[in-house]
C-alpha positions, -999 to +999 in steps of 0.1 A: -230+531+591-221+560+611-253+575+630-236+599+652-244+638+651-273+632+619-309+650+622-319+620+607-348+625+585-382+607+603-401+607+564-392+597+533-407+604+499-391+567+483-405+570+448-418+563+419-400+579+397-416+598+369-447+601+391-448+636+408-422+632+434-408+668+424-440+682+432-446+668+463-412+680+470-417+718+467-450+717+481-436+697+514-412+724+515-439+755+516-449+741+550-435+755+580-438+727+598-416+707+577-376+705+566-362+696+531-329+702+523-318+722+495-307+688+477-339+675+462-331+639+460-297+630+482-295+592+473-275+587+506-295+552+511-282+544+478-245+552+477-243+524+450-259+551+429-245+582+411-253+614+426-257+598+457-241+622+489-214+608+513-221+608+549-206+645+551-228+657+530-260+644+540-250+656+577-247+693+566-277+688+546-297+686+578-279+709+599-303+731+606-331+708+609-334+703+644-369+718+663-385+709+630-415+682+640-408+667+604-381+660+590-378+647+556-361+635+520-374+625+488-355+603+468-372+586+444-348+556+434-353+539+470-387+529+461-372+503+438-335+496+456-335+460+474-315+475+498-326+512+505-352+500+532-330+481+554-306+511+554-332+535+561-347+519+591-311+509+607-311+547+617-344+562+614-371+529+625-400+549+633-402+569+601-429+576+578-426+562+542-446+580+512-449+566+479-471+581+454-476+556+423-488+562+389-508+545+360-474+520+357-480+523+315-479+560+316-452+564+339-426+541+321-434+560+286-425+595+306-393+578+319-384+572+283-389+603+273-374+616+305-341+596+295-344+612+261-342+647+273-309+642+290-296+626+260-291+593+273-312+575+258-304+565+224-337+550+210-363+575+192-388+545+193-400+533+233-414+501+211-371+496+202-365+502+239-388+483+251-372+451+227-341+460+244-355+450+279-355+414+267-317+416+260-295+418+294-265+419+271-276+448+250-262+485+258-278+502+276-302+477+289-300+493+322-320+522+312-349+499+298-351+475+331-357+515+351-384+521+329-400+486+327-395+476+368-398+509+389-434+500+377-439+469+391-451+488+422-461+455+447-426+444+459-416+472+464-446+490+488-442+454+499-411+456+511-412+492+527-440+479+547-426+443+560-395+463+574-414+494+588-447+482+591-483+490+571-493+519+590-458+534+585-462+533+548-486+556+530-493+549+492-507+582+474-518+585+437-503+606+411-537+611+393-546+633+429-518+659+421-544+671+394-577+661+408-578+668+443-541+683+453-554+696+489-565+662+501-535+647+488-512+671+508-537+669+539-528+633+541-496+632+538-496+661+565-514+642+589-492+607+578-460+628+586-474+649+618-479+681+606-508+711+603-532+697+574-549+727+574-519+748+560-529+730+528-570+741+531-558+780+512-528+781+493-526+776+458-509+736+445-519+736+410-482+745+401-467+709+383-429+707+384-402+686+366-426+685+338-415+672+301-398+695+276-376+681+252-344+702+238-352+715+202-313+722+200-298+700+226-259+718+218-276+751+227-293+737+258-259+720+270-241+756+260-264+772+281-265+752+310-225+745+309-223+781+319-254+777+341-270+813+329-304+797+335-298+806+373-291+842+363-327+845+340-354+851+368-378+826+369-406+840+358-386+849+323-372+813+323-405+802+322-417+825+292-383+815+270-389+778+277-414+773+247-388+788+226-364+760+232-384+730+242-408+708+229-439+705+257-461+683+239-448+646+235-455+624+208-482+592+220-479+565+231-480+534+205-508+506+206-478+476+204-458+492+236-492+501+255-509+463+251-471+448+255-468+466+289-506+464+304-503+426+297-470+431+321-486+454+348-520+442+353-514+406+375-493+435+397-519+465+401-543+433+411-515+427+437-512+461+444-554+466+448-546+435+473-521+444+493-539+479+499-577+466+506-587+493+481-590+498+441-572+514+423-583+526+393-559+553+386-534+532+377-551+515+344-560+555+332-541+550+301-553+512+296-577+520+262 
């Protein structure tokens, strides 16, 4: 791997998908203490992956990073990745790893639904999906072993802390986005090196990447192929949305909710283990 001429990043936001990594994003961003490049979620530690920036890319990215005293990127996918560790540390060893985590049943349903948005996921039922997981030869098993394994949080926070060590790797909740955003942010501020107190006024009640489904999905795409949702100002976008987007999802049945706390309890336990703390949060949805 090249490593010449990079402002490598010295955190990373690795994951979980589906569990508030967006907002942690934009409100990283808000500090002045702190660079994020324009590209959310680069991928360059997993060029197996699509979307994921060549070394060009990632370079200009962070051009303008340097005097920053954190540096950072949030791609969500390297949580899981086998690999996207080792590549990490190989050029950045001393950085700081963040993973926030999420109540494993809830998140896998919003991946679901997530992949049902973009319209490529071709199950209405999770319960079908979820039958599809058990099938490595079925199309578009893929998409079921993201939602099933990205929650299967212990081998991965695991793995991020046997290459970079424990104190290098901070595990945050999801469930504190809503109940107690400042000390959230305060922690990861003082985890990363920066001003905690910059978090003590300003307003982090904002959610983003939040679920709306299509209710025309040709419109959506007809819109967005001639991208005139970056000409509507934001606050306008945000009034229209309700007009072409379901915001209010279906629940969650009882036969996919018992199937996957059977799955996910023996690894929270793990989890609860490996951190020396409880974690509660994560069996919110477990009634």
């Amino acid at each position: 791997m090249d490593t010449q001429k990079v402002n490598w990043p010295n955190f990373f936001v690795v994951g979980a998908a589906r569990a508030g990594t967006s907002s942690l994003y934009f409100h990283l961003k808000r500090h002045p203490q702190v660079f994020l490049p324009t590209n959310k979620e680069p991928k360059y530690f997993t060029p197996h992956r699509e979307g994921s920036v060549p070394l060009e890319e990632y370079r200009r990215l962070y051009r303008n990073a340097g005097g920053y005293p954190a540096i950072g990127e949030t791609s969500p996918n390297y949580l899981l990745d086998e690999g996207a560790a080792g590549r990490i540390f190989e050029v950045s060893p001393r950085a700081k790893i963040i993973a926030i985590v999420r109540d494993p049943v809830a998140r896998a349903y919003s991946d679901f639904q997530f992949a049902r948005t973009l319209g490529i996921e071709p199950e209405a039922s999770f319960r079908e999906a979820l039958r599809r997981h058990e099938d490595r030869e079925a199309k578009d098993w893929y998409l079921s072993r993201y939602y099933v394994e990205q929650g299967l949080y212990y081998s991965q926070v695991l793995r991020f802390q046997e290459i970079f060590g424990k104190d290098r790797v901070l595990v945050v909740l999801f469930a504190g986005l809503a109940t107690n955003p400042r000390e959230l942010f305060s922690t990861i501020a003082v985890h990363i090196g920066v001003d905690p107190e910059f978090y003590r006024d300003i307003n982090l009640t904002k959610a983003y990447n939040q679920y709306r489904m299509p209710k025309s999905r040709s419109f959506v795409n007809f819109v967005r192929q001639l991208h005139l949702q970056t000409a509507i100002p934001v606050p306008v976008l945000e009034r229209l949305r309700p007009l072409f987007f379901y915001t209010i999802k279906d629940p969650l049945d009882d036969e996919s909710r018992r199937l996957l706390q059977q799955l996910y309890d023996p690894d929270v336990t793990r989890l609860e283990e490996l951190l020396s703390r409880k974690l509660p949060e994560l069996r919110i949805s477990w009634c």
